[in-house]
Backbone as CSV, one residue per row, in Angstrom:
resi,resn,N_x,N_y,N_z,CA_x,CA_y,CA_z,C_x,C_y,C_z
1,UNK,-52.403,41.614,-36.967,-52.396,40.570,-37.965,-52.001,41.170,-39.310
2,UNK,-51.114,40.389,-40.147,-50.647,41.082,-41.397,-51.866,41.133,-42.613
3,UNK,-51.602,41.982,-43.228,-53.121,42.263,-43.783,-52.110,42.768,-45.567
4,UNK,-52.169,41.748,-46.800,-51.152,42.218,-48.138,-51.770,43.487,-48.193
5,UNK,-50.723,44.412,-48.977,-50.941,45.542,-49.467,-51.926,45.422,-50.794
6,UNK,-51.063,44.176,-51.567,-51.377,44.169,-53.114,-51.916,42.929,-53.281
7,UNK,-52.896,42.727,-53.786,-53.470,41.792,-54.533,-51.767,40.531,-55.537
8,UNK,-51.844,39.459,-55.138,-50.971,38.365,-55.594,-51.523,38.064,-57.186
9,UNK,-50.679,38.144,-57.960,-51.158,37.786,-59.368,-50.996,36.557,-59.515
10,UNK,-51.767,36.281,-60.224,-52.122,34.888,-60.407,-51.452,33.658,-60.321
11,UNK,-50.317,33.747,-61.045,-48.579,32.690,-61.622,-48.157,32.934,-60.049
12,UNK,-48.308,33.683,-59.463,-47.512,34.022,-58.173,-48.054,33.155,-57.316
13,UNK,-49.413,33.214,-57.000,-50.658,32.078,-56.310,-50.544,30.996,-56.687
14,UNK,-50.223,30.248,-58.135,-50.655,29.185,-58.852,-49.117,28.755,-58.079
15,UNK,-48.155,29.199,-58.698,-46.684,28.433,-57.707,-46.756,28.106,-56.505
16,UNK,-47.061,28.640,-55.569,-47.586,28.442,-53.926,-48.299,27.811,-54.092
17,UNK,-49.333,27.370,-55.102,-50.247,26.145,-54.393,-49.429,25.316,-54.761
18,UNK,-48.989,25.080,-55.907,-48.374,23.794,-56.112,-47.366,23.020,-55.642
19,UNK,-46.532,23.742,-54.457,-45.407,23.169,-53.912,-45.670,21.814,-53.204
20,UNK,-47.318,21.548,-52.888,-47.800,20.780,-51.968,-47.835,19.331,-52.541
21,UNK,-47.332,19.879,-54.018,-47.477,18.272,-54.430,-46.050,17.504,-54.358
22,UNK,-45.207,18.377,-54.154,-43.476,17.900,-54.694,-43.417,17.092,-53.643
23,UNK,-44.270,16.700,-52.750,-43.768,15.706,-51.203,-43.372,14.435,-51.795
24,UNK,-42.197,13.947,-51.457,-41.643,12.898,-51.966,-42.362,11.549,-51.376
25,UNK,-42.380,10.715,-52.243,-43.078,9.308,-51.981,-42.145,8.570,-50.894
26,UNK,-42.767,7.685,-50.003,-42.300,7.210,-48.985,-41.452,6.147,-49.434
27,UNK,-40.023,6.029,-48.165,-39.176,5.034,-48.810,-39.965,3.656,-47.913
28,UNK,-39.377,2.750,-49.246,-40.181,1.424,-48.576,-38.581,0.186,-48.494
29,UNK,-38.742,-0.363,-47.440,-37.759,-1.334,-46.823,-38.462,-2.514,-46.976
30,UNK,-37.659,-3.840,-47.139,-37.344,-5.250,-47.600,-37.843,-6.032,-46.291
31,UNK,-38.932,-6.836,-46.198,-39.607,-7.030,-44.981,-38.598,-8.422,-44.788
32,UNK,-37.541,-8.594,-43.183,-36.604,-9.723,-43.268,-37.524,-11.168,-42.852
33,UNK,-38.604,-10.912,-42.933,-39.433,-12.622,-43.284,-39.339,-13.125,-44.597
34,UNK,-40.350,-11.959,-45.032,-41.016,-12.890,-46.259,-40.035,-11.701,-47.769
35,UNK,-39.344,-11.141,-47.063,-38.734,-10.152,-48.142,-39.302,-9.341,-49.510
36,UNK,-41.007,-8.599,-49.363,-41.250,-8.390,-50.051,-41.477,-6.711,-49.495
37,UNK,-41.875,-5.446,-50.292,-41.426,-4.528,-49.401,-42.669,-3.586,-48.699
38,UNK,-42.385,-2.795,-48.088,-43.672,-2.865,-46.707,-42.731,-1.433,-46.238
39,UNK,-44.462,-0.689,-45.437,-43.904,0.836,-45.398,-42.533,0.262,-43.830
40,UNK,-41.787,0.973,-43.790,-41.043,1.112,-42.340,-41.648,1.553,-41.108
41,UNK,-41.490,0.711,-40.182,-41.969,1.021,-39.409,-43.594,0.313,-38.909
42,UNK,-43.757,-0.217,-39.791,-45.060,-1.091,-39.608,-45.241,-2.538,-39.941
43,UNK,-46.080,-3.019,-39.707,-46.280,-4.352,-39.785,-46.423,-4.891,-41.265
44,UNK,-45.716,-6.014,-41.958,-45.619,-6.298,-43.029,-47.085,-6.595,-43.077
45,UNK,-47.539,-6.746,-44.416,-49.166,-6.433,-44.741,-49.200,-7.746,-45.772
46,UNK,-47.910,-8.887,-45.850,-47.750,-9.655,-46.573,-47.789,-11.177,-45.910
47,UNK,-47.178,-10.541,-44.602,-47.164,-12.228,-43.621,-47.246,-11.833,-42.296
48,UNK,-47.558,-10.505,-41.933,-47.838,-9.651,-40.546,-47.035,-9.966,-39.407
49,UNK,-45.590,-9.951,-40.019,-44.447,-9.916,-39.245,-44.362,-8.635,-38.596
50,UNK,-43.560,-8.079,-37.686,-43.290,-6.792,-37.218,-41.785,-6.818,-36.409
51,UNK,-40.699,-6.393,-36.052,-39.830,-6.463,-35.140,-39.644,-8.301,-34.843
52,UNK,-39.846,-9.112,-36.173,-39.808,-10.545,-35.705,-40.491,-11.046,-35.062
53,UNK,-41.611,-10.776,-34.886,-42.967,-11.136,-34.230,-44.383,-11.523,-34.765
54,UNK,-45.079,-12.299,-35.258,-45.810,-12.281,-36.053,-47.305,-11.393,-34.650
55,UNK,-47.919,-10.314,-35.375,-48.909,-9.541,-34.282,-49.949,-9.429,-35.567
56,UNK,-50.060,-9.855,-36.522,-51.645,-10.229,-37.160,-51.663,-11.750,-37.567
């Protein structure tokens, strides 16, 4: 198992944590019922359409 030689200074640590935030926000698509917008892939949360089906 790899084991650092040297102790990571600080700015070096603080950059590595922070990459975890750059995750880009999810794209959201135009629901073709009620046309308001709703994650992809799931059931509109506005009129619980899905694939043209109402399933709530």
């Amino acid at each position: 198992m790899g084991v650092p030689k040297r102790r990571q200074s600080h700015s070096r640590k603080n950059k590595r944590r922070s990459e975890w935030k750059k995750i880009a926000a999810p794209g959201l698509v135009e629901c073709p019922q009620c046309h308001e917008l709703k994650m992809p892939h799931h059931a509109c949360l506005n009129c619980g359409y899905y694939k043209g089906k109402n399933v709530m």
